[in-house]
C-alpha positions in Angstrom: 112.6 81.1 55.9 114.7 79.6 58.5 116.4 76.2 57.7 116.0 73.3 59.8 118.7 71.9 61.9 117.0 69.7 64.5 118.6 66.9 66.2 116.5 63.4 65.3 115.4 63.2 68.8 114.4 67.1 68.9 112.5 66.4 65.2 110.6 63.2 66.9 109.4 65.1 69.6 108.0 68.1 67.4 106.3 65.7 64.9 104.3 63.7 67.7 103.7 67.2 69.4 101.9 68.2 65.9 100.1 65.1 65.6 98.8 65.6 69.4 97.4 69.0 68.7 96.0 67.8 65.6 94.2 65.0 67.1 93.3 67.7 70.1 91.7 70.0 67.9 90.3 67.1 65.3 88.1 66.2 68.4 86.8 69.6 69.2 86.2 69.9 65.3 84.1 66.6 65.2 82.2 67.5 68.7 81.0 71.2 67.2 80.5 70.2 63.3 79.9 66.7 62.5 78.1 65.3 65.7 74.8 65.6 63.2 76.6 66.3 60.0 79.2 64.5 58.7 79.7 65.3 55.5 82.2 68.1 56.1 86.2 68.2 55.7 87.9 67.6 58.6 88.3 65.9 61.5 90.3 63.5 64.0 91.9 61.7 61.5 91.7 63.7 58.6 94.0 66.9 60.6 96.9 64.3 61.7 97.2 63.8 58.4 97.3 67.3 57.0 99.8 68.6 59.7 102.0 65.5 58.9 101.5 66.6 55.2 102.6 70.3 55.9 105.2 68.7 58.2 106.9 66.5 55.3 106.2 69.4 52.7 108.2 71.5 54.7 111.4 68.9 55.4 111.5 68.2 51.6 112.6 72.2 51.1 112.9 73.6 54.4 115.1 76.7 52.7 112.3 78.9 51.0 109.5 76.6 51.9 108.6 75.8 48.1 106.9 72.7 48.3 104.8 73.5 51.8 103.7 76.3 50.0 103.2 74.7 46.9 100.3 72.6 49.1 98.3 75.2 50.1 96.5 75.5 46.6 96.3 71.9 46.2 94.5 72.1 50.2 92.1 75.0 48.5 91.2 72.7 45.6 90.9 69.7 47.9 88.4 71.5 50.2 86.3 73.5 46.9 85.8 69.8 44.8 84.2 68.4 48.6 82.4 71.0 48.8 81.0 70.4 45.4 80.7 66.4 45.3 78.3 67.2 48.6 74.5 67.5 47.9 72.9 70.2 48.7 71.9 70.7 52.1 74.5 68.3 53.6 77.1 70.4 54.6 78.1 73.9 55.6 78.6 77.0 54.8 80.7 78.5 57.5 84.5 79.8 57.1 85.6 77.9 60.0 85.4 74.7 58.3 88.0 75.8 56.1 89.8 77.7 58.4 90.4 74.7 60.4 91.8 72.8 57.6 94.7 75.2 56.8 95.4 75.4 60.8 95.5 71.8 60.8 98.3 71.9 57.4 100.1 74.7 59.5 100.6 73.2 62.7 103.2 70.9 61.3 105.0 73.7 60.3 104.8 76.0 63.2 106.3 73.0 65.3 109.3 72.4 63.3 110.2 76.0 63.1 108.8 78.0 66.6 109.3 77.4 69.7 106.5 74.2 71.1 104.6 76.9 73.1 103.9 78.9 70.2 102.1 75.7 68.3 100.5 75.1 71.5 99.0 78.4 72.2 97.3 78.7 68.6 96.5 75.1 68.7 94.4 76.3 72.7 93.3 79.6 71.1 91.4 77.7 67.9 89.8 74.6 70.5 88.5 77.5 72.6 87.1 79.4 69.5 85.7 76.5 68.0 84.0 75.1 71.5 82.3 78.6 72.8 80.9 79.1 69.1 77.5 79.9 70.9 78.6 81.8 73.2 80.4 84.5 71.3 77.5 84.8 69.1 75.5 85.1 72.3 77.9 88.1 73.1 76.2 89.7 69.8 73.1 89.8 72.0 74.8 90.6 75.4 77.6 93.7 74.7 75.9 96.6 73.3 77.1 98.4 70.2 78.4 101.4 72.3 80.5 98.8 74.1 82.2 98.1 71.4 83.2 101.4 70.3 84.3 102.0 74.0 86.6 98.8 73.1 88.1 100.5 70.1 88.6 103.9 72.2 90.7 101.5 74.5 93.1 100.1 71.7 93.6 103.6 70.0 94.8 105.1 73.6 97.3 101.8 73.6 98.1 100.5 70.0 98.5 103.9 67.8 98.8 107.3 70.2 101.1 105.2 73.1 103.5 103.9 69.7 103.0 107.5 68.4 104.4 108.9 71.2 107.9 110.7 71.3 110.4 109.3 74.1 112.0 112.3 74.2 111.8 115.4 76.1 110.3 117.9 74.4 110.9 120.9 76.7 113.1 122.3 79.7 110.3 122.9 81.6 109.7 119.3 82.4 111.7 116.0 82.4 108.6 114.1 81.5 108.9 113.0 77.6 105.6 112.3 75.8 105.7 109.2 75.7 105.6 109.3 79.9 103.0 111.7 79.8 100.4 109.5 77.8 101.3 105.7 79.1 100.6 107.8 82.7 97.0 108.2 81.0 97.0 105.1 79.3 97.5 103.4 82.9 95.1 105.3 84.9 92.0 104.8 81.9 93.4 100.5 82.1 92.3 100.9 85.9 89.2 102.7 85.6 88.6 100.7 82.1 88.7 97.5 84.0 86.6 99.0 87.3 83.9 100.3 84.5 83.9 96.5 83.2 83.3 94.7 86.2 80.6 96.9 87.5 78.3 96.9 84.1 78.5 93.0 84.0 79.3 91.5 87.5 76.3 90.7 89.1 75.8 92.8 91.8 72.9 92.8 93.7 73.9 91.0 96.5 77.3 92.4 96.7 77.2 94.4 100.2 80.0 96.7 99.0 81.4 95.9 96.1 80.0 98.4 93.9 81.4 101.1 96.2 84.7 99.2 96.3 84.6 99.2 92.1 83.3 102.9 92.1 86.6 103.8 94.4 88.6 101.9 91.8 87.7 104.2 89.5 87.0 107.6 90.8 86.3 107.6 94.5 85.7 111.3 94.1 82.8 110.6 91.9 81.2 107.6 93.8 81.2 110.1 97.1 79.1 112.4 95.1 76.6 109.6 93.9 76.7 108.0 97.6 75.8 112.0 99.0 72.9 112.0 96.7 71.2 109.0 97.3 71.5 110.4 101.3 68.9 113.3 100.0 67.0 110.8 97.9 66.3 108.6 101.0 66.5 105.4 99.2 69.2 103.8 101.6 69.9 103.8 105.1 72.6 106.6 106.1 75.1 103.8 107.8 75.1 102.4 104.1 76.0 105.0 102.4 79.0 106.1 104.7 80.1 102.3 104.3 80.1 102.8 100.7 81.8 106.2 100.7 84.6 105.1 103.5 85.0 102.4 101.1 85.8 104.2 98.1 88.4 106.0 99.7 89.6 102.8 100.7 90.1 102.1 97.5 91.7 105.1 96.2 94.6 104.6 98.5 94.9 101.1 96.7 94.9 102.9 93.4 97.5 105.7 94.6 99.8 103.1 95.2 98.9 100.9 91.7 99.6 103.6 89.8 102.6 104.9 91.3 104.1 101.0 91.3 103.7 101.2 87.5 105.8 104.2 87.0 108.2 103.9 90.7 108.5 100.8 92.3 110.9 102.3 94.7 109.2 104.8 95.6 105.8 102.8 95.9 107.7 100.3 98.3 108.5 103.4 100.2 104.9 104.9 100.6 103.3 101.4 100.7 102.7 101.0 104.8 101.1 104.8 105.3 99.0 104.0 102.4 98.1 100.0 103.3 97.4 101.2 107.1 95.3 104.7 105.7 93.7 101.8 103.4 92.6 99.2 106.2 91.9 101.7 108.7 89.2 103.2 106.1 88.1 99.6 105.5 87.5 99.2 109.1 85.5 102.0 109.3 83.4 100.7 106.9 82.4 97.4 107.5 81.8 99.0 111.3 79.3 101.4 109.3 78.0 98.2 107.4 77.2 96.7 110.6 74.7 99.3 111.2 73.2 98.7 107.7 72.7 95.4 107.8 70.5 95.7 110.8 68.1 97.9 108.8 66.2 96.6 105.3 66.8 98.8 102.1 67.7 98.1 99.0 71.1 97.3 97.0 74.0 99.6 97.1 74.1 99.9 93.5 75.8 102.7 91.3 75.4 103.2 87.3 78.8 102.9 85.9 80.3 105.7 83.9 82.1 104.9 80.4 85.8 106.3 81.5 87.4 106.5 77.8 86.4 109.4 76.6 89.5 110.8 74.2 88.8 114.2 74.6 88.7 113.4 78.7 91.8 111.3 78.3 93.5 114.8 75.9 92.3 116.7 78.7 93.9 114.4 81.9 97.1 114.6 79.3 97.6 118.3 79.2 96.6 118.7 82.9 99.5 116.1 83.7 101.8 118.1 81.6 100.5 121.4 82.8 101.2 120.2 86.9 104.5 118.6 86.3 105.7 122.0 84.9 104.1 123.9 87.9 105.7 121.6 90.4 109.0 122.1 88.6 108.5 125.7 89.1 107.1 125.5 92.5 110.2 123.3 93.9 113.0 125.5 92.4 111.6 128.9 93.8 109.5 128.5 97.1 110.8 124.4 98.1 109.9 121.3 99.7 107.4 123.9 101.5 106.0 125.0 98.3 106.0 121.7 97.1 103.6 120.2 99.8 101.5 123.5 99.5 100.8 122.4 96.2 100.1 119.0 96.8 97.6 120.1 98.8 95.8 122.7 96.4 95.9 119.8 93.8 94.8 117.2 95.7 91.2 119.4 96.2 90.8 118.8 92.4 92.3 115.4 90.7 95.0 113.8 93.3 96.2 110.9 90.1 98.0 113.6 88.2 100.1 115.2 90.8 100.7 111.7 91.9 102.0 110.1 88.5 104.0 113.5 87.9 105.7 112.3 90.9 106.1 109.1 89.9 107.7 109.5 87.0 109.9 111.6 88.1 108.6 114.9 87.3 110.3 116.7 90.1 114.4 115.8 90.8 116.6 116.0 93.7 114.1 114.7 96.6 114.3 111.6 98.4 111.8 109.3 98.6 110.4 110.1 102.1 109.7 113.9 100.9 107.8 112.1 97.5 105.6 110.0 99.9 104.7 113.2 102.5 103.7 114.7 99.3 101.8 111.9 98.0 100.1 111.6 101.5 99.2 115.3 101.6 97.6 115.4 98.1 95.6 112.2 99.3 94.8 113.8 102.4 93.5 117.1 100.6 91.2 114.9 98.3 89.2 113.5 100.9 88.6 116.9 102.4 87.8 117.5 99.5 85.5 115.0 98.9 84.1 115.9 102.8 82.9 118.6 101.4 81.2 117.2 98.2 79.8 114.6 100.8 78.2 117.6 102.9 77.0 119.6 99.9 75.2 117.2 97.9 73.7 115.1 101.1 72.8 117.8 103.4 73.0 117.6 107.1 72.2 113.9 106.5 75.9 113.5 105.3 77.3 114.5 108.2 78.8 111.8 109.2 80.5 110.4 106.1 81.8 113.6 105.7 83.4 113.5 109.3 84.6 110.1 108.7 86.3 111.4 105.5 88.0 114.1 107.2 89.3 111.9 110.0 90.8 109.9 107.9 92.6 113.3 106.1 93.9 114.6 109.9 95.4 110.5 109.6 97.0 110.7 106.6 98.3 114.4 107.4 99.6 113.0 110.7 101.5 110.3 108.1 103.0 112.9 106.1 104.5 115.0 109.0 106.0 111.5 110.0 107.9 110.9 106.5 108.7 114.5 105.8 110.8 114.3 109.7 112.8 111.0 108.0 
């Protein structure tokens, strides 16, 4: 325990911040609990007075904290003999009441000894807990046990296997260190993870292209197949679904550049007009397409999201990450910058975010940053020929055209390349 050296003025200002937030939070208390029962602990006078309690408790023997201590019991036996004078029926059961109590006999404390933001903060977190009561247990009702478990798949990729991680590189092959390897999946599932969120519980009927624009966010390669099969279902007008699949790829040269800001922010700074212009000139395209839509009636653009955090799928973009940045090392040192953009083409036909974060991270040495961002461009470029050709096979001749579009914009970003690899 720290001891306490505050200047009288500095001491002054703490205790009436305590006293504030006490009164702050006595009032949310009172408005959620006692407006029809008041026969329970707590309140707007009675958590002034425990936070200056814990306040004094703690100046008397600020050293170890003896005496501040020494009141927490005499709190527990305080709140146990109300809870037994009250009849039955008057009062209730729930662990927040008493909760609130030993936050109140805290928050004295936690001013004297943290910095004010930190007594604030907890003081914000508990009001907003205590006044959205029915609406988190509403969220009981609203997120779906599988949600949940999607959650906890989240905080295992980012809060034991990121920790876990070695820093280290673990082999000459590569100069990426495991640690590199999995925050580079840890970012990419936070993108999709997010994406994934807003399209199961925005509401999106209305939204012209947003699902598209969310569906790019996370895979545009996977919202270009969807799009191509609703073409051979016949459920939308064709100009929609090349808005929604021009869109996509909009998106994915937003993402391209995300990701690679995460990891390079030179290097992202560098690449950032090809892939802003590639980016608006797609987004052009598409709202031209969605003028032709909106002339015809059909109904919403809407696409089922996909849970993206699936641990083996997130093992497997791992290895693949590891197993391209080892290839490209190769690649460079024996056949050059030439082999180097050959390959960013051959990978950009499969999955163009782990060639790109390889590069990122530095995965590949001795290049400057205009090669990098031909690369980038080239593996970008091959995706949506690529995904040109997913368009044309899953929608038929009716795909035609979004799977010219797509291509168009590859002979663009192509063009782009040539122009940063003659820097």
């Amino acid at each position: 325990m720290q001891t306490l050296s505050l200047a009288p003025h500095d001491l002054a200002a703490r205790l009436l911040l305590a006293i504030g937030l006490a009164v702050f939070l006595g009032l949310t208390f009172e408005e959620v609990y006692k407006s029809e029962r008041r026969a329970i602990p707590g309140g707007i006078r009675s958590f002034p007075m425990l936070t200056l309690a814990g306040a004094m408790l703690l100046l008397i023997e600020p050293s170890h904290a003896l005496a501040f201590v020494a009141g927490l019991p005499v709190l527990a036996l305080w709140l146990y003999a109300y809870r037994r004078a009250v009849p039955a029926g008057g009062a209730t059961t729930s662990m927040m009441i008493p909760a609130s109590n030993l936050l109140a006999y805290v928050i004295g404390a936690v001013a004297l000894l943290q910095p004010p933001w930190v007594a604030v903060a907890v003081t914000v977190a508990a009001v907003l807990l205590l006044s959205t009561r029915e609406r988190l247990h509403g969220l009981i009702q609203t997120v779906p046990r599988d949600e949940l478990l999607t959650a906890g798949k989240f905080l295992i990729l980012i809060g034991i296997v990121l920790p876990l991680a070695p820093r280290q590189a673990v082999t000459a092959l590569t100069p990426l260190t495991p640690y590199g390897l999995w925050l580079a999946v840890v970012a990419v599932c936070t993108l999709s993870y997010a994406s994934y969120l807003l399209q199961r519980y925005l509401p999106l009927s209305n939204a012209a292209l947003l699902p598209a624009l969310l569906g790019g966010t996370y895979s545009s390669t996977a919202t270009t197949v969807a799009l191509a099969k609703r073409l051979r279902e016949g459920a939308h007008p064709q100009p929609a679904i090349s808005a929604g699949i021009v869109a996509a790829t909009a998106m994915m040269y937003l993402r391209i550049g995300a990701v690679i800001a995460v990891f390079n922010l030179d290097l992202a700074i560098a690449v950032a007009p090809a892939l802003l212009a590639l980016s608006a000139l797609a987004g052009a395209i598409a709202a031209f397409e969605w003028r032709g839509a909106a002339r015809r009636r059909g109904p919403a653009l809407v696409l089922a999201p996909r849970n993206p955090l699936q641990i083996p799928t997130a093992l497997v973009f791992a290895v693949l990450l590891a197993a391209i940045s080892v290839i490209t090392v190769w690649v460079r040192g024996s056949f050059g910058t030439g082999g180097l953009m050959t390959l960013s083409a051959i990978v950009g036909l499969a999955d163009v975010d782990p060639f790109v974060l390889n590069l990122a991270q530095g995965g590949i040495t001795h290049l400057s940053d205009a090669v990098l961002c031909a690369a980038v461009l080239v593996a970008a470029s091959s995706n949506n020929l690529a995904k040109a050709g997913y368009a044309a096979l899953f929608g038929g001749a009716a795909a035609r055209r979004p799977a010219l579009l797509l291509a168009l914009l590859a002979l663009v970003g192509i063009g782009a390349a040539a122009l940063y690899a003659a820097a």
